[in-house]
N, C-alpha and C positions, 0 to 999 in steps of 0.2 A: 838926706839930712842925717849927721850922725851926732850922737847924743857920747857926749865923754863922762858924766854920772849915772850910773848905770844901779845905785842903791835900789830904784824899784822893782828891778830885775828880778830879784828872790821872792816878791810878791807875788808875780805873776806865777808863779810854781804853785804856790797854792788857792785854798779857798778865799784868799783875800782880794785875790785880783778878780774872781767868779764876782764876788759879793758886788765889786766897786761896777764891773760891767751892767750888773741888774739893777747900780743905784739903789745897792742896801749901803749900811754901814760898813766898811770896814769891817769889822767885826765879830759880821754876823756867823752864827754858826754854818755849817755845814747842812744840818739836817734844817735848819730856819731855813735856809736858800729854796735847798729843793720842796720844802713846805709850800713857799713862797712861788718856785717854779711852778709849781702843779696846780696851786691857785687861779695863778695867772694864765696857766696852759688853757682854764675853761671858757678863757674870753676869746677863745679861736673861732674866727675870724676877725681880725682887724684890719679891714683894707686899706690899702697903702696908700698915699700923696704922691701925684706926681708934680712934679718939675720942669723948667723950661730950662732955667741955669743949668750950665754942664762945667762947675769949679775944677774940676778935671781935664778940662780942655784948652790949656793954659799954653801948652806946649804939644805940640803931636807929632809926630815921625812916620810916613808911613812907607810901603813895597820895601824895594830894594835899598831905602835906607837906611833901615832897621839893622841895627845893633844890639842885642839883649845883652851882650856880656859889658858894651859900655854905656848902657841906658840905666841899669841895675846893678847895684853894690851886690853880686855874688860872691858867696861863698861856701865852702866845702863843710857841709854839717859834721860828720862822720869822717876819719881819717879815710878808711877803706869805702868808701862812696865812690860810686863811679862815673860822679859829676857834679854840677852844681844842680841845687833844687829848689825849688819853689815850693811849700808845703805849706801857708795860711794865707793861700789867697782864693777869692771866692769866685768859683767856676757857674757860668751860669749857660743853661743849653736848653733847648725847646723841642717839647716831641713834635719832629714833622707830620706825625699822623694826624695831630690833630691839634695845631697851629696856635687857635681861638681859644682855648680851653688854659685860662692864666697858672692852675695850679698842678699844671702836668709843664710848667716851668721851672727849673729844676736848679738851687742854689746849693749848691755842695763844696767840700774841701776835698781834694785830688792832688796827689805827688804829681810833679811835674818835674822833671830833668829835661835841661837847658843841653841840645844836643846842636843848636847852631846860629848862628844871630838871628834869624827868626822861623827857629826850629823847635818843638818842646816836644817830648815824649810824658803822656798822661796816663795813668792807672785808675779806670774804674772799673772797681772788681763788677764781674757780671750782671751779679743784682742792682748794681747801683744805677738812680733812676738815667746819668749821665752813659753808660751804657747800654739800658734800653733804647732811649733815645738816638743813640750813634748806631744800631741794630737796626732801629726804625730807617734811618737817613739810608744804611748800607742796600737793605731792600730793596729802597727805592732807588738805586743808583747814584744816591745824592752823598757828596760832603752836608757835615753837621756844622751849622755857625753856632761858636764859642766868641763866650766875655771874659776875659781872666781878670780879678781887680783884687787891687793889691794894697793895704792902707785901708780897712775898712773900720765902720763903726762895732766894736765888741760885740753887742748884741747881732748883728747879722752871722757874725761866726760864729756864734752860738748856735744861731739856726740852720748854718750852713752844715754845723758837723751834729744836729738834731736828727734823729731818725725817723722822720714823718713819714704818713704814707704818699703812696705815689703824687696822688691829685691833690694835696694839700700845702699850699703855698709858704715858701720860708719866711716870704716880708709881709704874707697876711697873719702867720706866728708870732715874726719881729713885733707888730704894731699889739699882738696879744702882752708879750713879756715886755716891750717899755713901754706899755699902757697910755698910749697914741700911735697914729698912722704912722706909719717907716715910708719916709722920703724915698724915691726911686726917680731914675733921668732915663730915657731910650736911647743907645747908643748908635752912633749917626752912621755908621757904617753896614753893621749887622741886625739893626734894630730889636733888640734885646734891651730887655728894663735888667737897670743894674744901680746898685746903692748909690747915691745921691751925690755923699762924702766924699768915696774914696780920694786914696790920692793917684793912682797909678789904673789907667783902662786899656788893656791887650784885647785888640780884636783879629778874629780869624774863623778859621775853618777845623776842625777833627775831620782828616782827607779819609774818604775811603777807600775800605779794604787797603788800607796802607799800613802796614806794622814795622819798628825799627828796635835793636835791640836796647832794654834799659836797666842800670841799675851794674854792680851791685847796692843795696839801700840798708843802713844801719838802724834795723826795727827797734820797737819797742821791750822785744823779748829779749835785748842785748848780743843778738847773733844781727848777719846780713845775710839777706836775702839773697839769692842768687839774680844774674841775667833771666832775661823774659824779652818775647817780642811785644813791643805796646803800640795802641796808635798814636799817630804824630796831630801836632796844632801846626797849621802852615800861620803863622802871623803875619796881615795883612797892615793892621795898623795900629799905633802907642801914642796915647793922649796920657797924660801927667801935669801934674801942679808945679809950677817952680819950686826948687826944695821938698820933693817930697819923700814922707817920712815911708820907708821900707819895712816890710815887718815880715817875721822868718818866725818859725815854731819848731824850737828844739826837740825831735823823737830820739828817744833812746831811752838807758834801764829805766824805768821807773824810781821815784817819783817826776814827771815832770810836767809841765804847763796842761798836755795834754789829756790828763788823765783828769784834771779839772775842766777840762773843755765841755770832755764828752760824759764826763760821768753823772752828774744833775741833770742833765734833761733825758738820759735812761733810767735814770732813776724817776721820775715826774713820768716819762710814757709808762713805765713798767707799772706804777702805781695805777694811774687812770685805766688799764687795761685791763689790770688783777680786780681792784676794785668794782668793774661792771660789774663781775660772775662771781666776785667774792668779796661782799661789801664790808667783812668784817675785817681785811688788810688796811691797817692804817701806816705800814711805810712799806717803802722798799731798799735795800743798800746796797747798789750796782756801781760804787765808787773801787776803780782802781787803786788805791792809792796807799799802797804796801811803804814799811821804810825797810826795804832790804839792808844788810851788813855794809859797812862802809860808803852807805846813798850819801856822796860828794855833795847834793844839792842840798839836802836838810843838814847836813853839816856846815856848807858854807851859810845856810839861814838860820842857822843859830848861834854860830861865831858871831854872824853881822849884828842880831839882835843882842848878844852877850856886851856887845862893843856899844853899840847905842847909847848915848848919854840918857839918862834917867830924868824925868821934871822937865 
């Protein structure tokens, strides 16, 4: 689905589009968010809902006739990109070692470059619990089953790019920050519990010990990264909604969408953490969000606001 007003677009670059995801005001400040965040961080655990309906399942594609460059409105973030990517969709993967154990399931945000119609090349740096996990699987000889979903509810990206510990669940989080259970479905192929909403569900495998070259990718620090060998997702199968809504996250100089992504809820762990051993810390300010010289974004967001009729 493509959207030709695109005014709320400059929103989502800052604190305003955080606010409206946590169902504050508009408004609200920045430092009230993460107040709010680390509030609400203490109601962790809130176990999830599950679901029988799969509103995702509307349309599916799957083997050999899979298509991602005509299933998906791609495009080239970055001029000097060295492909198309995928970068706010929510990756969800299961430690093989220990199957039962819900909160060593693992909902994270992972670049993905789209290397063939159902090909993706994925980046989780080592630490991340999605590379544990594919370590776990390699051990044992086994491929890792992956959920890619695409089109999710804000609050789950929130948690997806949260830096929780290992064993601690992103949609037992979710049901913390939107103060109710967070809907989840199990997906009929991999069976994997994955967001409820979404609009777009990619299933497959991270093949082992299989690595393909990815990238170049245009970071955050304004340079690109070089090539790197990463592991591949074989996609096996694509459920989707009729019309559904694609959603992409712009990385590059700062300021951008990103840095309000991640920055409230390390600011909200940072705080809970200092606070244990140091009860007299009553904030923390782990927000990225510099305006370097000539930042095109807050310029074009304050031409737009300059322009805004008044009353």
């Amino acid at each position: 689905m493509a959207f030709d007003d695109l005014r709320s677009f400059l929103a989502a670059l800052d604190a305003e589009g955080h606010a409206i995801a946590m169902g504050l005001p508009p408004g609200t400040s920045t430092r009230e968010q993460v107040d709010e965040f680390a509030r609400r961080w203490d109601r962790f655990p809130v176990a999830p809902t599950r679901r029988d309906d799969l509103p995702w399942r509307e349309n599916t594609v799957d083997g050999g006739d899979i298509d991602l460059f005509e299933l998906l409105p791609l495009f080239r973030l970055n001029d000097g990109d060295g492909g198309f990517c995928l970068d706010k969709a929510a990756v969800v993967t299961r430690d093989p070692d220990d199957p039962g154990h819900f909160g060593k399931q693992n909902v994270g945000i992972y670049r993905m470059e789209v290397k063939g119609p159902r090909k993706l090349a994925i980046q989780p740096v080592p630490m991340h619990d999605a590379a544990v996990h594919l370590r776990h699987a390699e051990e044992r000889g086994e491929d890792l089953p992956i959920a890619i979903t695409i089109g999710n509810d804000p609050v789950i990206t929130l948690m997806a790019s949260a830096p929780l510990r290992y064993d601690e669940s992103e949609y037992e989080m979710a049901g913390a920050i939107r103060q109710s259970p967070y809907p989840i479905v199990v997906t009929p192929l991999r069976g994997l519990d994955v967001p409820w909403g979404s609009e777009v569900v990619i299933e497959g495998v991270i093949e082992g010990r299989k690595r393909e070259i990815e990238g170049p990718f245009g970071e955050f620090t304004g340079h690109y990264s070089g090539d790197r060998d990463l592991p591949v997702v074989r996609v096996d199968k694509v459920s989707f909604r009729t019309a559904p809504i694609f959603e992409s996250l712009y990385l590059g100089m700062p300021c951008t969408e990103l840095d309000h992504l991640i920055g409230p809820a390390t600011c909200a762990l940072l705080l809970q953490q200092l606070k244990a051993d140091f009860p007299e810390v009553r904030a923390v300010n782990a927000m990225h969000t510099p305006r370097p010289p000539g930042d095109h974004f807050h310029r074009a967001r304050d031409t737009a606001a300059s322009r805004r009729p008044s009353g």
